[in-house]
N, C-alpha and C positions, 0 to 999 in steps of 0.2 A: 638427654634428648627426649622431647615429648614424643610419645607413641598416638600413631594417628589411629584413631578407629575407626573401623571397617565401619558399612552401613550394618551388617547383620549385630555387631555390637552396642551400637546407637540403636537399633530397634530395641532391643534385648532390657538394655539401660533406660529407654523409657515407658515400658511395661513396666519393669521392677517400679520405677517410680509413679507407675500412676497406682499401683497395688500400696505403696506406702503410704501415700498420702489420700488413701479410701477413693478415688476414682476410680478405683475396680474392687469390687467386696468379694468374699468367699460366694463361690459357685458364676460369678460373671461371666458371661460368654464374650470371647475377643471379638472388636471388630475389625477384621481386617480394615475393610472399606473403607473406615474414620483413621485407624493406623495409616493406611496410603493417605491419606485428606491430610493430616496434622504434621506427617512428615515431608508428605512429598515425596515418594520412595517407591518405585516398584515391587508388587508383589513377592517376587521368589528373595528378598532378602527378610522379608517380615515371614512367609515359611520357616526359613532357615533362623533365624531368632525365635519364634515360637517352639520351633520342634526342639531346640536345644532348652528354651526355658522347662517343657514339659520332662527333657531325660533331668534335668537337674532339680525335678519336682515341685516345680513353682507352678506350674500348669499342669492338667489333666488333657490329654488328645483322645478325646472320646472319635470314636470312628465313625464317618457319616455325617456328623453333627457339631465339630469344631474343637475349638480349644477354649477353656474354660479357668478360672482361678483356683488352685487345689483347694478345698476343703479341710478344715482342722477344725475342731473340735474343742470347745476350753480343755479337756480333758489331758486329749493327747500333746494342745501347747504347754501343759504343765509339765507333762511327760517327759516333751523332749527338753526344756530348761531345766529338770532334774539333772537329766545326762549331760547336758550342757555346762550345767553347775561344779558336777561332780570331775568334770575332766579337766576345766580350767582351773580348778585347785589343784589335778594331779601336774598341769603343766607349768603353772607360777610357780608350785613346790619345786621341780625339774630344774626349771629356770632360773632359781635363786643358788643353786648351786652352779650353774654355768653361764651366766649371763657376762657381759666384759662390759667395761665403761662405754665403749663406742654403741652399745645397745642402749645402756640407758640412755644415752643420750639421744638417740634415735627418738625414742619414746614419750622422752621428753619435749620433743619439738614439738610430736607431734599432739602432745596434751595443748602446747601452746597454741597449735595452729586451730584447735578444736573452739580452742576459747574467742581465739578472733573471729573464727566463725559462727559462735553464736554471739557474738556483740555483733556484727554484721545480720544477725538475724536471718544467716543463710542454710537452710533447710539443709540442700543437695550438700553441702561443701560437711556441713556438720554429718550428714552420711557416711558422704564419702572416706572423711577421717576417723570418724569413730571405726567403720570397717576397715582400714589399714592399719590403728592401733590394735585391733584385735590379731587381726593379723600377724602383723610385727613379730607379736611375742609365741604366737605359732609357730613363727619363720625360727626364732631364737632358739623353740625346743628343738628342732630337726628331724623330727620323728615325722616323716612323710607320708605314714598311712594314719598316725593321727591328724594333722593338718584334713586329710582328704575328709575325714568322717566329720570333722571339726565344720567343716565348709559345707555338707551334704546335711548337716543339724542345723544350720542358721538358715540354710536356705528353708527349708521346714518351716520356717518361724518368720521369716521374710516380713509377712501381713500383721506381726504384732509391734512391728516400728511406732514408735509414739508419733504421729501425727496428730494436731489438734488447730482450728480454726484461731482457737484463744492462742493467741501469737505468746502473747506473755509468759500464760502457765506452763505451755508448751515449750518456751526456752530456758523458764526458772528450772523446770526438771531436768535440761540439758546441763543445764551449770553443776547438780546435784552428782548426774551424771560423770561429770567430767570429772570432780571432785573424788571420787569413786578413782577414776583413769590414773589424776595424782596419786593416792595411796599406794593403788598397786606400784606403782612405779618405785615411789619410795619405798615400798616393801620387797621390792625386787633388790633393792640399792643396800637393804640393810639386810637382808636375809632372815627376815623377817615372817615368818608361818604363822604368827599367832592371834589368833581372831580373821585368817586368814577366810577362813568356812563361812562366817557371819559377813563378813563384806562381799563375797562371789555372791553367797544367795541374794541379799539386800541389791546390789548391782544388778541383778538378771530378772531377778521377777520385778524390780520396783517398776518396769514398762508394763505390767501385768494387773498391774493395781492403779496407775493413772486416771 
């Protein structure tokens, strides 16, 4: 059964995307007024989607003066892909000891479905699945207060989504990408750790050097 979204979640969902695809840069002030114009939506749901982007750190709600795109730093985006890096190894490790066929297979669809979506040359679609396969194998470890920290570090990094005008380059890296999505999988499948370190790092920063 498809789950309907709310308006506050469709507001929510096209902030994030216009920050991915560089229509809103680090430090941008929101506009409401052009938000109500492009969606067509009353005020108090674009509130309540903004206030929630800013607790889950994707916005800044400066007081008196609005909401704005959080600021990062090359610095601190390397920062948190370190932590980022170093947990998803602690979790693929976790995972190759408990994973069941019906996971892989899970995971596997959705590499597939990732692929169609970029022969489709579909931006959103390829988001949206790359973010469910990460997910997935979060869901697989079970650890609940990892998951939370897991999702509160990616939102952090939100604004380093590869976006890029050049259609081409911008899907060739997807492919690379996704190639990446198979290994892990098959190294889930074979219980496989080793060189495991060199593909998470290679996978997480290669959006940092595009």
């Amino acid at each position: 059964m498809v789950k309907i979204k709310s308006v506050r979640e469709q507001v929510y969902e096209h902030v994030v995307h216009m920050i991915r695809t560089n229509e809103l840069d680090y430090g941008d002030k929101i506009n409401i007024a052009e938000l109500q114009e492009q969606l067509g939506v009353s005020r108090p749901p674009i509130n309540e989607a903004l206030i929630q982007l800013a607790a889950d750190g994707i916005l800044d709600n400066v007081p008196r003066k609005g909401f704005f795109v959080k600021q990062m730093t090359k610095q601190q985006t390397y920062e948190v892909f370190e932590i980022i890096s170093a947990l998803d190894i602690y979790i693929l490790e976790k995972i190759m000891k408990t994973a069941k066929d019906k996971d892989i297979d899970t995971l596997r669809i959705i590499v597939s479905e990732i692929d169609d979506a970029i022969e489709r040359e579909n931006f959103d679609d390829y988001q949206e699945l790359q973010d469910r396969f990460h997910h997935t194998y979060l869901d697989i470890c079970g650890n609940q207060m990892l998951i939370g920290l897991m999702d509160d570090l990616r939102r952090n990094v939100i604004r380093t989504t590869v976006f890029s005008e050049d259609s081409e380059s911008m899907f060739n890296y997807f492919r690379e990408a996704n190639k990446d999505h198979e290994e892990i999988v098959e190294r889930i499948e074979k219980k496989n750790a080793e060189g495991l370190t060199e593909l998470i790092l290679k996978h997480n920063y290669r959006k940092l050097k595009m």
